[in-house]
N, C-alpha and C positions, 0 to 999 in steps of 0.2 A: 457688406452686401449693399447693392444699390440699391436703396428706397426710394417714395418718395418723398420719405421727412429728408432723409438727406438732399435729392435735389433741391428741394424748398431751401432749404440751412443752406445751399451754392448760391440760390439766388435765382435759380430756374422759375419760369412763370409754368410750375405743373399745371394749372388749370387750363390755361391756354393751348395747353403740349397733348393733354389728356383728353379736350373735346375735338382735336384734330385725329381721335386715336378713338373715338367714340366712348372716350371714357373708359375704355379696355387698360389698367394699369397695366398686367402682367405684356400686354402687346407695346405698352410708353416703355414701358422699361426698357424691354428687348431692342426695342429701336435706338434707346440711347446707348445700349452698352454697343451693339452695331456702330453708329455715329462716334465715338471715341475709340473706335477700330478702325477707320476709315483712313484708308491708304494716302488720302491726300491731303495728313497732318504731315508726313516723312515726306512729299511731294515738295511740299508749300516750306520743310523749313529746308531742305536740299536746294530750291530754286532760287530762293533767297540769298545763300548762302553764297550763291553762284551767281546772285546778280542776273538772274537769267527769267528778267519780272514778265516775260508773256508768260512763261508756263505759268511762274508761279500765280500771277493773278488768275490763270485758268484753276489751280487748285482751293487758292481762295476762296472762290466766284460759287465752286461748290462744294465748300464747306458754310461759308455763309447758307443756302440755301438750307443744308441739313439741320443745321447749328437756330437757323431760326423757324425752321417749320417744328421742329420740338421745342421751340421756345427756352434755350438753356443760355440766358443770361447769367454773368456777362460774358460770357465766350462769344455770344452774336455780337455785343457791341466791340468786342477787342479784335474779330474776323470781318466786321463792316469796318472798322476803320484801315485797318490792313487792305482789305479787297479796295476803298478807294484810291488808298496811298498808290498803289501797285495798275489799277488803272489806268490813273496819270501818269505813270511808268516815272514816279518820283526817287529818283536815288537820294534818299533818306537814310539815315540809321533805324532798323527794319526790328532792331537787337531786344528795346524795351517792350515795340508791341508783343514782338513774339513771345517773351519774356514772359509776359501777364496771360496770352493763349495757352503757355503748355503748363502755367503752374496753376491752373483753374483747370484744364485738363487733367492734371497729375494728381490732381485731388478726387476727380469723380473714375480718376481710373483704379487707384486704390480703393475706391469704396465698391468700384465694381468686380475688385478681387483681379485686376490686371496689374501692368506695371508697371 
């Protein structure tokens, strides 16, 4: 189950996340298990994939935004360097960043009892 001992134990700054949420846990929570359901994690690695970096830097662009208005570090810092990369419309190997986004993902999706 998603806590918030477990965000804390990922590295998420809950305080940060929690006064943007008026300090409502059970409404942080809900907005995180939301935010790691958000369609433009399959956007962003499909566009990628495809080389196809306007989209994908549009799906970046608003996952960073989700990713750091709840303060879930470090998924904002592995989605702010992706959303630069992807700005610059840099043809890079895209493989490691993503890499480190879905297995910090893969862990708070498990704990939120997803897949």
């Amino acid at each position: 189950m998603l806590t918030i001992d477990v965000l804390k134990a990922s590295g998420a700054d809950v305080e940060s996340g929690l006064a943007r949420c008026m300090g409502m846990e059970d409404f942080y929570l809900s907005l995180v298990t939301k935010a790691l359901q958000d369609k433009n994690f399959d956007v962003l690695k499909e566009k990628v994939t495809a080389k196809d970096y306007d989209a994908a830097f549009e799906a970046a662009h608003a996952l960073k935004g989700v990713l750091g208005n709840l303060s879930l570090e470090p998924m904002y810092g592995f989605i702010c360097e992706i959303t630069e990369l992807l700005r610059a419309r840099s043809d890079v190997d895209y493989a490691l960043y993503m890499t480190k986004l879905y297995e910090k993902k893969a862990e708070l999706d498990k704990a939120a009892g997803g897949s």
